[in-house]
Biopython code that builds the backbone (N, CA, C, O; Angstrom):
import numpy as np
from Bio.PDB.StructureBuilder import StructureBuilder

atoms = [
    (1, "UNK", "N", (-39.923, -21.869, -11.891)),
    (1, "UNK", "CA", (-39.012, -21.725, -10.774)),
    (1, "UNK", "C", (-37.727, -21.019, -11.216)),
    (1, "UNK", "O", (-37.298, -20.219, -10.385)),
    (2, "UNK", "N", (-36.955, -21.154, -12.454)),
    (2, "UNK", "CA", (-35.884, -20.842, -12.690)),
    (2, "UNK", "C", (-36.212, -19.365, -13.196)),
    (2, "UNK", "O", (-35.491, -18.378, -13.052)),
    (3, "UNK", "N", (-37.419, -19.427, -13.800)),
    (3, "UNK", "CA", (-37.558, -17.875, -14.422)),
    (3, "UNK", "C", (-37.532, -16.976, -13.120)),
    (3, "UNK", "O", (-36.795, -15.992, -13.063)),
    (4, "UNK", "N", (-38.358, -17.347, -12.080)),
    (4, "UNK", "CA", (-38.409, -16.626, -10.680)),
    (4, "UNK", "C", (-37.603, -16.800, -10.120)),
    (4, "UNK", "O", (-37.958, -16.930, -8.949)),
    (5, "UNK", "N", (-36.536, -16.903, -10.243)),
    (5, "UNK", "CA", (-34.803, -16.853, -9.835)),
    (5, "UNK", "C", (-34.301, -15.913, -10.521)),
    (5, "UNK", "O", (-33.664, -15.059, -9.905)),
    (6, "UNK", "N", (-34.429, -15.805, -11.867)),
    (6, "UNK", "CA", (-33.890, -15.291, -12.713)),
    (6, "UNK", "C", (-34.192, -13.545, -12.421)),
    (6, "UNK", "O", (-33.449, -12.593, -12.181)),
    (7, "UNK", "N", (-35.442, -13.684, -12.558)),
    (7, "UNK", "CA", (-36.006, -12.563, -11.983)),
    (7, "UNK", "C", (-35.579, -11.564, -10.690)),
    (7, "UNK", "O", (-35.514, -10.335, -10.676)),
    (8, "UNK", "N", (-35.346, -12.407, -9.749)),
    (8, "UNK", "CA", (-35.369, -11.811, -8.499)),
    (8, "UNK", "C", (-33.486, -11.413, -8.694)),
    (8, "UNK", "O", (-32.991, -10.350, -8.319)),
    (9, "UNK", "N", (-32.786, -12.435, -9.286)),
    (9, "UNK", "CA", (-31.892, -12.127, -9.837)),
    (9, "UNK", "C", (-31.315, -10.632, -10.368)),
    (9, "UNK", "O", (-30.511, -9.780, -9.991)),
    (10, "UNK", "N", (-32.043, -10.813, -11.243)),
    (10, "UNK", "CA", (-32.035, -9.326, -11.706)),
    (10, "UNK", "C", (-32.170, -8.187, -10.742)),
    (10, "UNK", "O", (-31.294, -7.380, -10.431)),
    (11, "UNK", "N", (-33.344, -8.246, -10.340)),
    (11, "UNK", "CA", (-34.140, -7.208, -9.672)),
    (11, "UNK", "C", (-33.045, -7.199, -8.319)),
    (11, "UNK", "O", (-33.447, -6.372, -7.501)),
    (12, "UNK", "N", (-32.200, -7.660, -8.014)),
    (12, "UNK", "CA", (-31.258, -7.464, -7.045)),
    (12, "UNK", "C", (-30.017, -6.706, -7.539)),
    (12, "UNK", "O", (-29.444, -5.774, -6.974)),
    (13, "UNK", "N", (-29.656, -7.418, -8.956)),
    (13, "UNK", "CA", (-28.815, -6.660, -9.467)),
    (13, "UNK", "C", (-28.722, -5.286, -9.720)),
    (13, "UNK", "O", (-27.706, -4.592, -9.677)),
    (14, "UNK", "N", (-30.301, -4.827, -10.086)),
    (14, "UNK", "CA", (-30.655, -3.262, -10.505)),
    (14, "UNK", "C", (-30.725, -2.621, -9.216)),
    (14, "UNK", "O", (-30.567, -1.415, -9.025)),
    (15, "UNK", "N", (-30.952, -3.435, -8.399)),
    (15, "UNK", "CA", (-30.797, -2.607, -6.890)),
    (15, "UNK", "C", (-29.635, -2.560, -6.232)),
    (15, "UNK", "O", (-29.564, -1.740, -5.317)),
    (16, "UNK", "N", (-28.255, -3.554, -6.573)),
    (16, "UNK", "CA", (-27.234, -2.790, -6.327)),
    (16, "UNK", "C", (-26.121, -2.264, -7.563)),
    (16, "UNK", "O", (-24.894, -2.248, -7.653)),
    (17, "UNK", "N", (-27.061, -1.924, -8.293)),
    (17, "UNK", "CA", (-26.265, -1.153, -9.260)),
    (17, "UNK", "C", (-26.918, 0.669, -8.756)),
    (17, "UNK", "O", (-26.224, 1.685, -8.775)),
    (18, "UNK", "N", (-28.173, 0.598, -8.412)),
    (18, "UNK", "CA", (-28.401, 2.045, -8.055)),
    (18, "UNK", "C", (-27.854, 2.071, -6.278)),
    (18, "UNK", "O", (-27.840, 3.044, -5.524)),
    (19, "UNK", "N", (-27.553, 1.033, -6.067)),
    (19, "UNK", "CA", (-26.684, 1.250, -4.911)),
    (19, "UNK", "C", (-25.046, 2.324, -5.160)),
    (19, "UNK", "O", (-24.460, 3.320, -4.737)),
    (20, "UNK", "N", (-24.978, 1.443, -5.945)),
    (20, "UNK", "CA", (-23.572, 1.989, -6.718)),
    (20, "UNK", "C", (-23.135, 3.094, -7.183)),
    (20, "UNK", "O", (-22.045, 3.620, -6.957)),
    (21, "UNK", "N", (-24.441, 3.653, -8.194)),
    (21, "UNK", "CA", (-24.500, 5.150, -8.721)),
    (21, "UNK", "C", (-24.917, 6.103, -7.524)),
    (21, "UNK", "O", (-24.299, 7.168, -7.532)),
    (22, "UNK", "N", (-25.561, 5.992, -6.801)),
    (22, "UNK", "CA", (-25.942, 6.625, -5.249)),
    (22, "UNK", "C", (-24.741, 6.907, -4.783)),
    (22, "UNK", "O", (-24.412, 8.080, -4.609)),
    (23, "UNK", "N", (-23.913, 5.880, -4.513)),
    (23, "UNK", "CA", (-22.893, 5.792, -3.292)),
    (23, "UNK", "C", (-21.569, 7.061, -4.104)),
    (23, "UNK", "O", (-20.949, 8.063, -3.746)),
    (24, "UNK", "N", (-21.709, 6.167, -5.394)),
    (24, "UNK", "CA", (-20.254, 7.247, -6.005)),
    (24, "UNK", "C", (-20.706, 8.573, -5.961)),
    (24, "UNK", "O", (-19.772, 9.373, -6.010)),
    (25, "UNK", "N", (-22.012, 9.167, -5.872)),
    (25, "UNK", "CA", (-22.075, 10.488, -5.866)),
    (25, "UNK", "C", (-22.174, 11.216, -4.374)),
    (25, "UNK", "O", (-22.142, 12.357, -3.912)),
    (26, "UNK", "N", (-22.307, 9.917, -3.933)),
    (26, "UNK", "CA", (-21.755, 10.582, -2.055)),
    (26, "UNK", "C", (-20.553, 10.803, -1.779)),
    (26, "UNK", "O", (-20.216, 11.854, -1.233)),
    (27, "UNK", "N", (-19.762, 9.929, -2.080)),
    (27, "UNK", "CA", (-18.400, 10.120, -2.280)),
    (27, "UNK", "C", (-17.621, 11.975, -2.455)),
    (27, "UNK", "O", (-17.860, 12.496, -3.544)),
    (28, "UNK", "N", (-17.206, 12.400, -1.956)),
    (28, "UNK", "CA", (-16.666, 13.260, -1.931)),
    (28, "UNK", "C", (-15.321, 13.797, -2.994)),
    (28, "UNK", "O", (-14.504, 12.885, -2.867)),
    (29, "UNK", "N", (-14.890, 14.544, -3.694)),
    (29, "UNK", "CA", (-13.690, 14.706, -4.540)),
    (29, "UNK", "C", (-12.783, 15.008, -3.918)),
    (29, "UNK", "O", (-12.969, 15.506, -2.808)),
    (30, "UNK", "N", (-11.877, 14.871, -4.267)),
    (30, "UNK", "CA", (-10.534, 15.384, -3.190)),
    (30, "UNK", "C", (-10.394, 16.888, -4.031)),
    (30, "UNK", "O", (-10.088, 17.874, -3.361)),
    (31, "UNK", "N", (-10.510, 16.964, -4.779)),
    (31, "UNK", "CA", (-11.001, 18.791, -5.291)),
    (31, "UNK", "C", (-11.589, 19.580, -4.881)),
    (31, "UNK", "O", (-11.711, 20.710, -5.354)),
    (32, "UNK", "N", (-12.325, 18.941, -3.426)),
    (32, "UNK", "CA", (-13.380, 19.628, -2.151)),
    (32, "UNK", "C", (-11.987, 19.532, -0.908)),
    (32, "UNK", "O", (-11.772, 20.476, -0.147)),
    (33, "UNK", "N", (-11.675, 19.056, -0.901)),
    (33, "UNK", "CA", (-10.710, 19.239, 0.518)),
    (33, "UNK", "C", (-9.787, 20.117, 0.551)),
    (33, "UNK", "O", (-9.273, 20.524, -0.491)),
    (34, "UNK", "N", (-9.408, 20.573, 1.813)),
    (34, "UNK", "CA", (-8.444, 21.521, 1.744)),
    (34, "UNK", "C", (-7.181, 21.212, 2.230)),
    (34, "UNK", "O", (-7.177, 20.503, 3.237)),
    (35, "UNK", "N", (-6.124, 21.552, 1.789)),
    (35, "UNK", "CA", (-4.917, 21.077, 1.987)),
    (35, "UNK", "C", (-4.369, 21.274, 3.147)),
    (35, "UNK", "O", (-4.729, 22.297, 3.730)),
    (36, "UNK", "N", (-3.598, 20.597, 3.668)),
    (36, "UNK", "CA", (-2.478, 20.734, 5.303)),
    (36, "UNK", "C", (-2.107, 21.333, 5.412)),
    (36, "UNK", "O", (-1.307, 21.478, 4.489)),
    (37, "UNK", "N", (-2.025, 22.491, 6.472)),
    (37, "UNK", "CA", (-0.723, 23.687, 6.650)),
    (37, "UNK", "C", (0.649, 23.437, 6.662)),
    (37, "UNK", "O", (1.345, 24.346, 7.115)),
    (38, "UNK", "N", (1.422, 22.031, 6.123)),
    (38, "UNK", "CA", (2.026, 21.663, 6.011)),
    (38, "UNK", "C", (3.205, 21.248, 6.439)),
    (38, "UNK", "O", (4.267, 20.935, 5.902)),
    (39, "UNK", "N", (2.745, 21.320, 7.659)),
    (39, "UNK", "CA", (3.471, 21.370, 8.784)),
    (39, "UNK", "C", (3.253, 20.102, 9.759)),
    (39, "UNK", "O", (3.676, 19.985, 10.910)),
    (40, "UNK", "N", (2.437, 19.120, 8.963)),
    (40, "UNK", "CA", (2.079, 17.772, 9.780)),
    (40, "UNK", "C", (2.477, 17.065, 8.903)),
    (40, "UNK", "O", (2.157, 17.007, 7.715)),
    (41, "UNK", "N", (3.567, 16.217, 9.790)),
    (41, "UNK", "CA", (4.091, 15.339, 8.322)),
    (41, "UNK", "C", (3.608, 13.919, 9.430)),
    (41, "UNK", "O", (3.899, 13.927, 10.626)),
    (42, "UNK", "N", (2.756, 12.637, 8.687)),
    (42, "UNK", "CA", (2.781, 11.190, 9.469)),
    (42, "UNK", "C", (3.692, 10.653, 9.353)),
    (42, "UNK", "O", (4.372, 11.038, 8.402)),
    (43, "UNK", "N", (4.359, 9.302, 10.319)),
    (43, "UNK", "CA", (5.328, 8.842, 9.876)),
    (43, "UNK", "C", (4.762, 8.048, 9.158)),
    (43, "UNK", "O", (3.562, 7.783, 9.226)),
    (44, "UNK", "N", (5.830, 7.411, 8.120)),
    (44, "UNK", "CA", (5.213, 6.695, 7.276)),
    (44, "UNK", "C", (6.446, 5.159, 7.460)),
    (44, "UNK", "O", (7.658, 5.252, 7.654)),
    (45, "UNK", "N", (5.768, 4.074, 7.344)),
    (45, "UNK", "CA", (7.107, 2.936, 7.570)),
    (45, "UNK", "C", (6.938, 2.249, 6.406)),
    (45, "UNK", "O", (5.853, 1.863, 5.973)),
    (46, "UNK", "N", (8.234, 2.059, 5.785)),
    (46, "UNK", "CA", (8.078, 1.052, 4.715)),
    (46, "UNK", "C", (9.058, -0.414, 4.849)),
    (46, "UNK", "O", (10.249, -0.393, 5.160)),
    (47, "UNK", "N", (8.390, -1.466, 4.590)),
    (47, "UNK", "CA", (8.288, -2.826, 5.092)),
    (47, "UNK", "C", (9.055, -3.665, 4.207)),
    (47, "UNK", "O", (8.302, -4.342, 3.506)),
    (48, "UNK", "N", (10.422, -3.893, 3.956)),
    (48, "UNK", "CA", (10.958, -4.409, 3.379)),
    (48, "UNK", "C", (11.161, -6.350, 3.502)),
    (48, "UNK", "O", (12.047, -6.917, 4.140)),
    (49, "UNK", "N", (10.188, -6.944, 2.784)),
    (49, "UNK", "CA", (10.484, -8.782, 3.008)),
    (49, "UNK", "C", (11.833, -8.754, 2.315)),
    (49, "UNK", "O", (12.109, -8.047, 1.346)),
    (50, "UNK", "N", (12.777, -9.753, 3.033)),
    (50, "UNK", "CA", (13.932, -10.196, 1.765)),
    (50, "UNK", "C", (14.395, -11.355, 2.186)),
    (50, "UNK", "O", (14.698, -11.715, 3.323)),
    (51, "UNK", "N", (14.428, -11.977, 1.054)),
    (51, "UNK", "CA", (15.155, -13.442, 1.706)),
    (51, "UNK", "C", (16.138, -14.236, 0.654)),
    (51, "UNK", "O", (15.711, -15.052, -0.163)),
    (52, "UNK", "N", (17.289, -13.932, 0.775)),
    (52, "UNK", "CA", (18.514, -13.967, -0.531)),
    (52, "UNK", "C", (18.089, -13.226, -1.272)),
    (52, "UNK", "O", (17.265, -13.578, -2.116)),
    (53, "UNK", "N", (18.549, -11.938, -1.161)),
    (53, "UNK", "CA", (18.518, -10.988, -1.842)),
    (53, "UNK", "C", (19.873, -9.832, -1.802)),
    (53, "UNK", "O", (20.002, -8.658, -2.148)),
    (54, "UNK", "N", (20.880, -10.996, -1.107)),
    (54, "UNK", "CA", (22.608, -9.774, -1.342)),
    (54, "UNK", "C", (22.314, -9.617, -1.998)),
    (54, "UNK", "O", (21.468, -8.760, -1.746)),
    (55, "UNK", "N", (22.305, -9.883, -3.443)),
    (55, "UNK", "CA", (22.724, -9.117, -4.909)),
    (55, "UNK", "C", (22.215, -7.716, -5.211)),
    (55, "UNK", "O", (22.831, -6.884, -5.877)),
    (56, "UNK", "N", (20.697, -7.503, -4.496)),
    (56, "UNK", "CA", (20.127, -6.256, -5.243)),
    (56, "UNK", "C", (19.309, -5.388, -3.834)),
    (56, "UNK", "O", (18.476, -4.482, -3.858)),
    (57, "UNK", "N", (19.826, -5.964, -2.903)),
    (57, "UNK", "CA", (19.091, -5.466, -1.418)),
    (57, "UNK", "C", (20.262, -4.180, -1.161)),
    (57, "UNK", "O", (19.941, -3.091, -0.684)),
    (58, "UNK", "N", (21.214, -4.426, -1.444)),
    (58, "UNK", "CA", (22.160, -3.135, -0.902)),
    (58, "UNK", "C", (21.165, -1.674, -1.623)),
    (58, "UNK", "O", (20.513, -0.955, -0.866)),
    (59, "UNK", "N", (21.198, -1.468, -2.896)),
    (59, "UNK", "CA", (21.284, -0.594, -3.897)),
    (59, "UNK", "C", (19.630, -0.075, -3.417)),
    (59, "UNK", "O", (19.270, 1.059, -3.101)),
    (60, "UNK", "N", (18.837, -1.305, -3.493)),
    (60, "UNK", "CA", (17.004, -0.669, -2.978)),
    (60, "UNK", "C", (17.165, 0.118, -1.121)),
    (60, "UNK", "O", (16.582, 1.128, -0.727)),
    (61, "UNK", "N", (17.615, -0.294, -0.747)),
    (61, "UNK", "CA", (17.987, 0.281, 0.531)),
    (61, "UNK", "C", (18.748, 1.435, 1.148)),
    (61, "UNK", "O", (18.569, 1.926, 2.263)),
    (62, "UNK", "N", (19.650, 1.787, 0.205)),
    (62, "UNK", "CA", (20.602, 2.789, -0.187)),
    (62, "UNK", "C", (19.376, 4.123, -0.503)),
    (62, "UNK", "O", (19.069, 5.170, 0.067)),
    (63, "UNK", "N", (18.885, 3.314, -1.856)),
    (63, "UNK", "CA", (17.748, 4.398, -2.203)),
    (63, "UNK", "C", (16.587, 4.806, -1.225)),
    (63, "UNK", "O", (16.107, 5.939, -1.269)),
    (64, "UNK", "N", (16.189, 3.932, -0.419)),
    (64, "UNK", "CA", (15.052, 4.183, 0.440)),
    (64, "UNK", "C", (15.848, 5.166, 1.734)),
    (64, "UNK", "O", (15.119, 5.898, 2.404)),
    (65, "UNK", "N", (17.230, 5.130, 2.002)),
    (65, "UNK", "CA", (17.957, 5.735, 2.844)),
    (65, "UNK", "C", (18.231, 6.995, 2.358)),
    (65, "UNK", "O", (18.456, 7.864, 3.200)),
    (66, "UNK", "N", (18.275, 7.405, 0.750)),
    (66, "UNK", "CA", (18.337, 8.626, 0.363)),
    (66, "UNK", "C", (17.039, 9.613, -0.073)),
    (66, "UNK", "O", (17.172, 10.523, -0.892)),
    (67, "UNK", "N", (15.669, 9.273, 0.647)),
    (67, "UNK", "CA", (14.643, 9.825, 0.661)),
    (67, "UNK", "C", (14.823, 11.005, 0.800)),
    (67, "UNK", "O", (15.967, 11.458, 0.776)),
    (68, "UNK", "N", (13.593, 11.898, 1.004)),
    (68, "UNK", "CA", (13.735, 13.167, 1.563)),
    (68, "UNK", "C", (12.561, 13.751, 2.681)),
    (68, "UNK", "O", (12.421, 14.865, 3.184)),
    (69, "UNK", "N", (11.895, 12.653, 2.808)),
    (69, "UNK", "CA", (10.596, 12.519, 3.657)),
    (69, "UNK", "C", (11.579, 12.318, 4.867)),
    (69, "UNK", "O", (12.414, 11.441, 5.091)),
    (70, "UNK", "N", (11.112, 13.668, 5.718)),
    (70, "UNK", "CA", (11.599, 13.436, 7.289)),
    (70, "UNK", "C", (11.140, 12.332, 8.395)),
    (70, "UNK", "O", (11.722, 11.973, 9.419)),
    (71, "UNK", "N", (9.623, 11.826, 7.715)),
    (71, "UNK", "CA", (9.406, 10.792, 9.167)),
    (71, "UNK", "C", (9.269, 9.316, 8.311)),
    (71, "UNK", "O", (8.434, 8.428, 8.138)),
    (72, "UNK", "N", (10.298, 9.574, 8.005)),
    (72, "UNK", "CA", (10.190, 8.128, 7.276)),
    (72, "UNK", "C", (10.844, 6.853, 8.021)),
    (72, "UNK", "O", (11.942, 7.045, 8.541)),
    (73, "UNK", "N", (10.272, 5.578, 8.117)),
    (73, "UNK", "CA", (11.000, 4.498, 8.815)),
    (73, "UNK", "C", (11.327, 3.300, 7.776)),
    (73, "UNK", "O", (10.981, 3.171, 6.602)),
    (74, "UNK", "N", (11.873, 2.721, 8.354)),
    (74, "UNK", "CA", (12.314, 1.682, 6.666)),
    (74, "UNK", "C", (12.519, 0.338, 8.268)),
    (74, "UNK", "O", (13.186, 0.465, 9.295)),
    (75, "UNK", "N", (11.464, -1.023, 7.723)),
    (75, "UNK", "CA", (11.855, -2.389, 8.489)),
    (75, "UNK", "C", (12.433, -3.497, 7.924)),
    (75, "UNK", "O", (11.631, -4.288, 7.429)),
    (76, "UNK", "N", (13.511, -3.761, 7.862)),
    (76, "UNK", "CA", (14.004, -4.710, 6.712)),
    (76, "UNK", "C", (13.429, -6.241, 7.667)),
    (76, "UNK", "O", (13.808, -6.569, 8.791)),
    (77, "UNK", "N", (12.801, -6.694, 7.111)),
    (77, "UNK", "CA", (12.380, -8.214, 7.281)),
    (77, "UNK", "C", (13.655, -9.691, 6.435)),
    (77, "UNK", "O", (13.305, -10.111, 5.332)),
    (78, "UNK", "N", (15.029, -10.310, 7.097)),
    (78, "UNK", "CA", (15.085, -10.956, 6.538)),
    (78, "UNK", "C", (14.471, -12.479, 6.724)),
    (78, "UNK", "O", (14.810, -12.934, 7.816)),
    (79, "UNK", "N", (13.773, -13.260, 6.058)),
    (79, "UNK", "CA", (13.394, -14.266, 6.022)),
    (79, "UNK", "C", (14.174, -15.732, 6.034)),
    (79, "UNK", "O", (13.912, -16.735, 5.369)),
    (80, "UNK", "N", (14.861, -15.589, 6.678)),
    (80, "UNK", "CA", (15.949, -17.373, 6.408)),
    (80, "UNK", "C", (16.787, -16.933, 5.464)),
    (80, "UNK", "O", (17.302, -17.788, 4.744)),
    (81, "UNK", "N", (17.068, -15.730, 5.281)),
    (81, "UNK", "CA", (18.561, -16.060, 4.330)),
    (81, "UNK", "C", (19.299, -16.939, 4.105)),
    (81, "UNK", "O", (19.682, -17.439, 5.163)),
    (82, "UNK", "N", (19.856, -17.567, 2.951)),
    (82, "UNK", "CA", (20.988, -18.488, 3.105)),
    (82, "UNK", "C", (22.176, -17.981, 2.135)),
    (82, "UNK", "O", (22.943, -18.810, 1.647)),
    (83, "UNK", "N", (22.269, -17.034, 1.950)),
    (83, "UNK", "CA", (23.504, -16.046, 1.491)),
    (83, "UNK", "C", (24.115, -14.911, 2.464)),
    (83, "UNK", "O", (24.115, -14.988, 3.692)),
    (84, "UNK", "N", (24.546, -14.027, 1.832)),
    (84, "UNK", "CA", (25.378, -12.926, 2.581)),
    (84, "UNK", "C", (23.796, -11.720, 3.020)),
    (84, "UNK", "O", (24.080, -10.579, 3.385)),
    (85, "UNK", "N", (22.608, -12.038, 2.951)),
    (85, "UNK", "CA", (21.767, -10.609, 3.050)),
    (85, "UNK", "C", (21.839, -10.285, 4.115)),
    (85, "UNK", "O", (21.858, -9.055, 4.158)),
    (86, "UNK", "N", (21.898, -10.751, 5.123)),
    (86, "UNK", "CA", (22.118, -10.005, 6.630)),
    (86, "UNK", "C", (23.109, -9.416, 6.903)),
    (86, "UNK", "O", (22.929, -8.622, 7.826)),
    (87, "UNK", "N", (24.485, -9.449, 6.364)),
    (87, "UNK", "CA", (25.955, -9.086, 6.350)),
    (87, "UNK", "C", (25.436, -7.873, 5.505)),
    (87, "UNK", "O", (25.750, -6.716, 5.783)),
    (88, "UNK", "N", (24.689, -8.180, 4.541)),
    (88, "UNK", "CA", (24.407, -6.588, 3.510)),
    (88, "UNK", "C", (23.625, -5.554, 4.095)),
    (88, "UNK", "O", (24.123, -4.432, 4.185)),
    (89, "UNK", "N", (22.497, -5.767, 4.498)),
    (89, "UNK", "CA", (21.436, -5.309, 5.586)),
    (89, "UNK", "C", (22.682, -4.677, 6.666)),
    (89, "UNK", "O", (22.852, -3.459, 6.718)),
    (90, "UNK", "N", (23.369, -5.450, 7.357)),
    (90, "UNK", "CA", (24.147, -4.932, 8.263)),
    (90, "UNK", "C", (24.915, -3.848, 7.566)),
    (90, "UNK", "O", (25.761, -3.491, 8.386)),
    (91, "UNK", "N", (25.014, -3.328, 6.758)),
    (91, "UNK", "CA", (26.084, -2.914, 6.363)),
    (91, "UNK", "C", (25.905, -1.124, 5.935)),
    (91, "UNK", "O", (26.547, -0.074, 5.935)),
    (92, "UNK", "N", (24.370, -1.761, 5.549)),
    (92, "UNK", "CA", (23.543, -0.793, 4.875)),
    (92, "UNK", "C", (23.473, 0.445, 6.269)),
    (92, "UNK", "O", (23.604, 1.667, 6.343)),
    (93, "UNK", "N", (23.190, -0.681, 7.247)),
    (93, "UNK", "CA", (22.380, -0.159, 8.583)),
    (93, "UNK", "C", (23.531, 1.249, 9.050)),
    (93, "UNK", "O", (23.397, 2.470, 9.133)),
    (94, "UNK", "N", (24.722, 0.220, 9.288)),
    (94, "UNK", "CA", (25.923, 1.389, 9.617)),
    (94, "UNK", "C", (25.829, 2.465, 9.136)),
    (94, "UNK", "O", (26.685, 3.319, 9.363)),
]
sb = StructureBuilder()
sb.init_structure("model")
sb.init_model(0)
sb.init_chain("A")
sb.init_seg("    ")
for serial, (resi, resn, name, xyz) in enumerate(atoms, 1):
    if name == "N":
        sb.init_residue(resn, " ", resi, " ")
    sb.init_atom(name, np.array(xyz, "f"), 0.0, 1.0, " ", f" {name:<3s}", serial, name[0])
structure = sb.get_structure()
């Protein structure tokens, strides 16, 4: 019984391992695609959690504000602060 476990075991394994080698060669390279006329930019949003984080939330936010990506959105999430981060966040925002 255990050997015929063992077995079928296997014999599942070798079948998704040539699952595996199959699939990666379907897979496409990005060395086949052709690039954007560059003229479509997505927006992109980046999701900021913070929760007591005055000390080092000004300076990461500052930086995400001095990007250079035009459709960029930035969501500051504060979580229950119990310091100054919303006063900083506010501050940033101005």
């Amino acid at each position: 019984m255990l050997f015929t476990l063992s077995l079928i075991t296997c014999l599942l394994m070798l079948l998704l391992y040539g699952e595996l080698v199959v699939g990666t060669r379907l897979i496409g390279s990005l060395d086949n695609c052709q690039a954007s006329s560059g003229t479509y930019q997505p927006l992109v949003t980046v999701i900021v959690p913070a929760r007591n984080e005055a000390p080092s939330i000004e300076q990461g936010l500052r930086a995400l504000c001095h990007q250079t990506y035009e459709k960029l959105e930035v969501i500051v999430v504060n979580d229950r602060s119990t310091d100054r981060t919303a006063e900083v966040i506010a501050k940033v925002r101005r």
